[in-house]
matplotlib code that plots the C-alpha trace (Angstrom):
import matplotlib.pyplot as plt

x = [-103.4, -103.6, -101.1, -103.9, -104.7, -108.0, -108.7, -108.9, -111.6, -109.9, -108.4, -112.3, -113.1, -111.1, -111.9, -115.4, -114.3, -112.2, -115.1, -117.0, -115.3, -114.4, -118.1, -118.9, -116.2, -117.4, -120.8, -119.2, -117.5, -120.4, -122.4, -119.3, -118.7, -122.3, -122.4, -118.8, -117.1, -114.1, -112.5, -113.3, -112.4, -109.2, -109.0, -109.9, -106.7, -104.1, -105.9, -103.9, -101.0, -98.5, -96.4, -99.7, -100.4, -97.2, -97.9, -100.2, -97.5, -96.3, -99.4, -100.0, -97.0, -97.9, -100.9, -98.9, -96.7, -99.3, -101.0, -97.5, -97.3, -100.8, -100.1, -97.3, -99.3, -101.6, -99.0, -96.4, -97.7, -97.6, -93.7, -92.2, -91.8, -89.7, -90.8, -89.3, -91.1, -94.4, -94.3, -93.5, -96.6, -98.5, -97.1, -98.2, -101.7, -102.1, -100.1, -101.8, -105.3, -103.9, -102.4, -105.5, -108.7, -111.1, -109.0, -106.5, -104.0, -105.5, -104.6, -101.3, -100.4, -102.0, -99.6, -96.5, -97.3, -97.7, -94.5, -92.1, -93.2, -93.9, -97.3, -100.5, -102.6, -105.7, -104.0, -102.7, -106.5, -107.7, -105.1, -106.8, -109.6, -109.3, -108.1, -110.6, -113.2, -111.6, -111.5, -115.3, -116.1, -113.9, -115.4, -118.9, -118.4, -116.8, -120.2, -122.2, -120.2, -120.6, -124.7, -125.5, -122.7, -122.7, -125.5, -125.2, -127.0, -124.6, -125.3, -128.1, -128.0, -129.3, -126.7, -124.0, -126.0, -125.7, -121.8, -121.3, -123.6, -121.8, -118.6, -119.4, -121.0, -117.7, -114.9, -117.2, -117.3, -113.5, -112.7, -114.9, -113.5, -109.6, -111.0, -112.5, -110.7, -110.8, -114.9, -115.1, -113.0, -114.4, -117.9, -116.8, -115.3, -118.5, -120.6, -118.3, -118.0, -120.9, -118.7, -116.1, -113.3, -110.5, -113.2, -113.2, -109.7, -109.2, -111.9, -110.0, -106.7, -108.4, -110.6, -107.4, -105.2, -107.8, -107.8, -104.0, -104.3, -106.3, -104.6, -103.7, -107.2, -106.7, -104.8, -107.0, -103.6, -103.3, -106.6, -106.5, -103.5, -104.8, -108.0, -106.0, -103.5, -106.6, -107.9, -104.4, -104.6, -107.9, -106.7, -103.9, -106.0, -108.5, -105.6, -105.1, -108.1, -107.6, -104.3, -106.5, -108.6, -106.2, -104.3, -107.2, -107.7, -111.3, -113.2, -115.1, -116.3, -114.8, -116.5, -115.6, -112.6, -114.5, -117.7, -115.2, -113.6, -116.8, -118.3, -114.7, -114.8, -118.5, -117.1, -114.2, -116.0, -117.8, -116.0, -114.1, -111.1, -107.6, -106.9, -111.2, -110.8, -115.0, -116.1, -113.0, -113.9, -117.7, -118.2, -115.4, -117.4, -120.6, -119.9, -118.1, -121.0, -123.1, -120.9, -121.1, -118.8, -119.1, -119.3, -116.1, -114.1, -115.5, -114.3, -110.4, -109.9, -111.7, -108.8, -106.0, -106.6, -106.7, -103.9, -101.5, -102.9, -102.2, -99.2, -97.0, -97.7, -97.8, -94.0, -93.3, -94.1, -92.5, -89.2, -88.9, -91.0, -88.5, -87.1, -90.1, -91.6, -88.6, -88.2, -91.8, -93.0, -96.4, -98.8, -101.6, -101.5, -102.7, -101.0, -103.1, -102.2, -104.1, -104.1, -103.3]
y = [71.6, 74.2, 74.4, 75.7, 73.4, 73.3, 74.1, 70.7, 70.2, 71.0, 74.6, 75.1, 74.4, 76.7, 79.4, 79.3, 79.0, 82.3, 84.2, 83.3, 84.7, 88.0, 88.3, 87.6, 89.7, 92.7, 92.3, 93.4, 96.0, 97.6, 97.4, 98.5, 101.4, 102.9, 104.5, 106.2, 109.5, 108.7, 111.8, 111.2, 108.1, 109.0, 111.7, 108.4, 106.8, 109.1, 108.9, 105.4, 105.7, 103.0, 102.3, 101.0, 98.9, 97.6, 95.1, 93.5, 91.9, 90.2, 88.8, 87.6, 85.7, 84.5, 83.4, 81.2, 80.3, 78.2, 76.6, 75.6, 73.8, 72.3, 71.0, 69.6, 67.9, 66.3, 65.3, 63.4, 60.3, 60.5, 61.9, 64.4, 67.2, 70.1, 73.6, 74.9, 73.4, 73.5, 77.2, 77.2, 74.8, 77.6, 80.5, 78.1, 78.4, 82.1, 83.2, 80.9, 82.2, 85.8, 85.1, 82.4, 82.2, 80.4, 79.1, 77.2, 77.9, 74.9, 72.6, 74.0, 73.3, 69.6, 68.7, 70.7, 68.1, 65.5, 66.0, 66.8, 64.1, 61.5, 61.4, 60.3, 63.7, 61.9, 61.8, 65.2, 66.5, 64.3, 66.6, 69.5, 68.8, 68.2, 71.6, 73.4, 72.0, 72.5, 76.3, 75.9, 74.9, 77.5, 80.5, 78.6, 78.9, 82.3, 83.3, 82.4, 83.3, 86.8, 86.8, 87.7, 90.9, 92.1, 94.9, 94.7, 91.9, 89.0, 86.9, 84.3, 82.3, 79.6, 79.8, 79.5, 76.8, 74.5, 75.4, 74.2, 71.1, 70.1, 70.5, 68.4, 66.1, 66.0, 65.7, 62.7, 60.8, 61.4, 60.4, 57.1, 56.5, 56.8, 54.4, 51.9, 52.4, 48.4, 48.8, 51.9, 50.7, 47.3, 48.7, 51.4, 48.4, 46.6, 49.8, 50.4, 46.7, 47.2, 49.4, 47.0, 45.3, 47.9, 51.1, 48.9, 48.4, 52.4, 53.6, 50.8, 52.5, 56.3, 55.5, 53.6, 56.6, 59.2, 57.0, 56.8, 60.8, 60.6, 59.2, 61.4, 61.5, 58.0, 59.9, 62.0, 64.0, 64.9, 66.2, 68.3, 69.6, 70.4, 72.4, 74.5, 75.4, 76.2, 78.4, 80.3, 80.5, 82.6, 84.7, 85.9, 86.7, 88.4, 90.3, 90.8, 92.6, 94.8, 96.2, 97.2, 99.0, 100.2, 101.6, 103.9, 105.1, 104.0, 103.9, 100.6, 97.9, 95.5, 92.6, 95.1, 92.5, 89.1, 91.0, 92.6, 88.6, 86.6, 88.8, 88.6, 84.8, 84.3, 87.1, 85.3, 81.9, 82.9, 81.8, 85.1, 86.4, 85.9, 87.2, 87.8, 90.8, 92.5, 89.6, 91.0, 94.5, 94.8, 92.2, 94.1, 97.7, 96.1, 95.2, 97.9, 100.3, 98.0, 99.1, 103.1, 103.6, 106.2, 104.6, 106.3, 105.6, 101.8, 101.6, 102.8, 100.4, 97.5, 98.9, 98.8, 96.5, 93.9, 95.6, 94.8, 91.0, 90.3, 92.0, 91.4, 87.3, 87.2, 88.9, 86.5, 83.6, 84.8, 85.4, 82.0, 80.0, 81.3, 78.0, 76.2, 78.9, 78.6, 74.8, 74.7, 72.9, 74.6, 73.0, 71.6, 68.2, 65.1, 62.0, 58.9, 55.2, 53.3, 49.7, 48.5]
z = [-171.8, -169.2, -166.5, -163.8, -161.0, -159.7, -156.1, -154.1, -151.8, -148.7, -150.0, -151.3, -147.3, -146.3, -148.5, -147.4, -143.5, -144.1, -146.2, -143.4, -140.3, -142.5, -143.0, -138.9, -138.3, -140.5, -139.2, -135.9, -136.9, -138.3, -134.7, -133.4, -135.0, -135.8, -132.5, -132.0, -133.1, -134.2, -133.5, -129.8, -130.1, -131.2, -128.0, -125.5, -127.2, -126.1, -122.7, -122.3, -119.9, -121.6, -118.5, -116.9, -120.1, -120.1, -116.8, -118.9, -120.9, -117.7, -117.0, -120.1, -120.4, -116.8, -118.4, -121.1, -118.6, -116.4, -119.8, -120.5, -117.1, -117.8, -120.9, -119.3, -116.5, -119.3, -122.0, -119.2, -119.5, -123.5, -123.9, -121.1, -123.4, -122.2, -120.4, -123.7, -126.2, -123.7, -124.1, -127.7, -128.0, -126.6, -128.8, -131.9, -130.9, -129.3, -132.8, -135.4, -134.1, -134.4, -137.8, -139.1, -139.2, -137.4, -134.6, -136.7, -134.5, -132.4, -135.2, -135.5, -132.4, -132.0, -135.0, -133.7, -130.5, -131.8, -134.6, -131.5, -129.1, -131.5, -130.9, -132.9, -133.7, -131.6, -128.6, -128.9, -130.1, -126.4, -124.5, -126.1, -125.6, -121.9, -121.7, -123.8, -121.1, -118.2, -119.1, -119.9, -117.0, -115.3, -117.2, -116.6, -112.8, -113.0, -114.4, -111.6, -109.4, -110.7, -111.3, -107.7, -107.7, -110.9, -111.4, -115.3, -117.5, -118.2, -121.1, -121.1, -117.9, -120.2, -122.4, -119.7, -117.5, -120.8, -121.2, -117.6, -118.1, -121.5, -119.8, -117.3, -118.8, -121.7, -118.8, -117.2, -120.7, -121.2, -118.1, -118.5, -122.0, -119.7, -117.5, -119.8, -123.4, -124.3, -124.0, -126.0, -128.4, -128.8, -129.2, -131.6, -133.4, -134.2, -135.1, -137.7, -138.9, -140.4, -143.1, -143.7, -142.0, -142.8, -141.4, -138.0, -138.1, -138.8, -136.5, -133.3, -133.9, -134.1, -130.9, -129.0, -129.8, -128.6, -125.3, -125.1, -125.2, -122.2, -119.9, -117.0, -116.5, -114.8, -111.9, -109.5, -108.7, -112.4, -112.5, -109.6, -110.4, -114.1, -112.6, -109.9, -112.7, -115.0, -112.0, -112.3, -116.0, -115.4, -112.4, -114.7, -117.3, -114.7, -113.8, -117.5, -117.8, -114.6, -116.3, -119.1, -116.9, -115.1, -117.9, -118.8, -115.2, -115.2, -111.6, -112.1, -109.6, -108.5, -110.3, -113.9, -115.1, -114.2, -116.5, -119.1, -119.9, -119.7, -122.6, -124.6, -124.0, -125.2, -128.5, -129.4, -129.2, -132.3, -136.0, -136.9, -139.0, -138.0, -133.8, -133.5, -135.2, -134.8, -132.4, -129.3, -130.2, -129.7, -127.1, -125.1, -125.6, -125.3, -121.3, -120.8, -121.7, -119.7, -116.7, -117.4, -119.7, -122.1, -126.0, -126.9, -124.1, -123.9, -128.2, -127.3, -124.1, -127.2, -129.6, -127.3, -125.3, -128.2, -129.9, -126.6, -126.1, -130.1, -130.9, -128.5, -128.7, -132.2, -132.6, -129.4, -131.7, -134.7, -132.8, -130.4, -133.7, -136.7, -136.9, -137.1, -139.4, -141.8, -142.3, -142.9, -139.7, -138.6, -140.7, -139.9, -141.9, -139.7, -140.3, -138.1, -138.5, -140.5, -138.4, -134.7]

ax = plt.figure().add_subplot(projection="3d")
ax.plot(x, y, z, "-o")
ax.set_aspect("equal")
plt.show()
């Protein structure tokens, strides 16, 4: 009898997933790099004054600071989790996506919630989702807000028009399903009746926990206070992007970091390998070429400007997470109750 174990489904899955954002993420490699000279590419690296570059790690962990206290806003009436473990929630996502493919660093940190506040993973995944958006809809209006400044060709207004709309349209059903949960459960309920008895009672309990996870959206205070610190989030990482700029004393418009992260949001959206590896690099030299930028210059600012948002972060995590790391806690296995 052999001693091999065949691959379960769920490690076939991710095999594929993984395969997958390699692939997407070669792909933009290769239209990244048929253009350049790497020599003077190379040149444009040592162009980067480091001192400069360095401010960017304070707004970045500014950044992480204010998704901490948004989180926090949104999880209170689930468990009042700590500032601590808030920003360590945070560090499990930014370092799992720069360590895993395909985002899984969003998993990661919906179980590390829900394991340290005792917490049912779909009312962690509500939380999240509330998040992810509320920073739709902020990118959505930073967009248009830029269209009638920016003399370079944003991405499809299309596209971005049915971002906004879907993120509107996804907040207003949350916030109805926050408002109403016995309804939406109930009628979830006898859809899946028709499946069997222990399906309804499975699909109640999923639906009622989902609900649960929404409910600071039953307080108008709690979601202002959730956009205004999602506004911050974004100014920090504006102010991100201007460090970047900065740091390779490049004479830019105004508008240049608002352009620079809308086209690094819309790359790193797509499925990728582990910290968007391809996807960050060409969408970042693709607007800045749109701006002026010579090709060579616009690849090093790509190169270093990803290199100082993923590895600071990811040693970050690995520092304040080496507990969690070494008892084997950041996993992304999702345990739900099976009845009410």
């Amino acid at each position: 009898m052999s001693s091999t174990q065949e691959p379960t489904a769920g490690q076939r899955r991710r095999w594929v997933l993984g395969l997958l954002g390699l692939a997407i993420s070669i792909l933009f490699i290769t239209l990244l790099v048929r253009q350049v000279d790497a020599a003077r590419v190379l040149d444009e690296l040592k162009r980067v004054a480091l001192g400069r570059l360095s401010l960017g790690l304070l707004t970045m962990l500014g950044a992480m600071w204010v998704m901490s206290l948004r989180s926090g806003v949104l999880l209170t009436p689930l468990h009042r989790f700590g500032q601590g473990r808030l920003f360590k929630a945070i560090l499990v996502v930014l370092g799992g996506n720069n360590v895993l493919p395909m985002r899984i660093g969003e998993l990661l940190r919906v179980a590390y919630l829900a394991r340290h506040g005792s917490l049912s993973y779909s009312s962690c995944l509500a939380v999240v989702g509330i998040e992810r958006l509320l920073d739709l809809g902020v990118i959505a209006l930073m967009f248009f807000a830029l269209l009638p400044v920016a003399v370079v060709p944003l991405p499809r207004t299309a596209v971005l028009a049915g971002v906004a709309l879907g993120a509107a349209l996804g907040l207003g059903a949350l916030v109805a399903l926050a408002r109403w949960p016995a309804r939406f459960v109930a009628a979830c309920r006898a859809v899946a009746r028709m499946a069997g008895r222990r399906v309804s009672s499975w699909v109640g309990t999923a639906v009622q926990r989902f609900a649960d996870g929404l409910s600071s959206l039953r307080s108008a205070g709690r979601i202002v206070a959730a956009f205004l610190l999602t506004l911050g989030y974004w100014v920090f990482q504006l102010a991100t992007m201007r460090v970047f700029l900065w740091a390779f004393d490049l004479s830019l418009p105004w508008y240049a970091p608002g352009v620079l992260l809308v086209f690094i949001v819309f790359g790193v959206a797509l499925p990728s390998s582990p910290a968007y590896v391809g996807t960050y690099h060409y969408f970042a030299q693709r607007a800045l070429t749109l701006m002026g930028v010579e090709v060579n210059a616009a690849t090093s600012v790509s190169i270093i400007s990803h290199a100082a948002a993923v590895i600071p972060v990811t040693l970050l995590a690995a520092v304040l997470l080496f507990g969690e790391l070494w008892r084997g806690e950041l996993t992304a296995r999702m345990e739900e109750p099976r009845e009410l």
